[in-house]
C-alpha positions in Angstrom: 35.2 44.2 89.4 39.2 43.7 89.8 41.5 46.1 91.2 45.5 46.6 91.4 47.1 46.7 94.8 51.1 46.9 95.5 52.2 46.5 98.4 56.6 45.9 99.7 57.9 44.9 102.8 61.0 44.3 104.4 61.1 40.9 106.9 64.2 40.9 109.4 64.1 36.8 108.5 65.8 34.7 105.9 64.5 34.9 102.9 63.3 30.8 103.5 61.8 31.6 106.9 59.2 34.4 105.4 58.7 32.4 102.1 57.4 29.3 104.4 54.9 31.6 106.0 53.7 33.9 102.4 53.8 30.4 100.7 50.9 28.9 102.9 48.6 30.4 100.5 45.9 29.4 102.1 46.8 30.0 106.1 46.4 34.2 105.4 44.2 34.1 108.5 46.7 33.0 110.9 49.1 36.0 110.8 46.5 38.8 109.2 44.2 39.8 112.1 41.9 41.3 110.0 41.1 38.4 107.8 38.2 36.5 109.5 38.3 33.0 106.9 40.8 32.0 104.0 41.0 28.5 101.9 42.4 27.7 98.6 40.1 26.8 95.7 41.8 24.4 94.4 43.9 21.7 94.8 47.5 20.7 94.0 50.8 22.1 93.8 51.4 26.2 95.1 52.1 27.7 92.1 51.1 30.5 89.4 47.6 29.8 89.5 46.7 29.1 93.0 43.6 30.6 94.0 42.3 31.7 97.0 39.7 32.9 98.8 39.8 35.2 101.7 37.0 36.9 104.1 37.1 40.3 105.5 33.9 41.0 107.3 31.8 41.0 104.4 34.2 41.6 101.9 35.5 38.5 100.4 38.0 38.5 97.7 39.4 36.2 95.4 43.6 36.1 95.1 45.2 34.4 92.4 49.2 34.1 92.5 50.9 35.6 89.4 54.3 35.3 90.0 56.4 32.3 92.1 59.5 32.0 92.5 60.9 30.7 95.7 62.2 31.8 97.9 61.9 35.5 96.9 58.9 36.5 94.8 55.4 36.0 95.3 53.0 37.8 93.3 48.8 37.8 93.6 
């Protein structure tokens, strides 16, 4: 099962401050309360193609970025 989710949102921060914290991929727990657990499945370089997975309870999802272009679009 996949589904389509947009979301926007405008950061008082430079555009290099919010892209350092989006870019973690894998550190979606620290500033998302509701995510219990998330880790990357693979290795190497952030990029189109990053993977990762992320608990919510007992939902877990898996993300994979789409679009990466930094420091102002990040796409999953």
């Amino acid at each position: 099962m996949s589904a389509s989710v947009s979301r926007t949102a405008v950061v008082a921060a430079p555009p290099g401050d919010a892209w350092e914290v989006l870019a973690d991929f894998g550190a979606l727990a620290r500033w998302v309360p509701e995510v219990d657990h998330a880790c990357l499945l693979r290795g190497g370089p952030p990029g189109v193609g990053t993977t990762r997975r992320v608990q919510v309870g007992r939902t877990t999802l898996l993300e994979t970025v789409r679009a990466w272009s930094p420091p102002v679009h990040l796409g999953y």
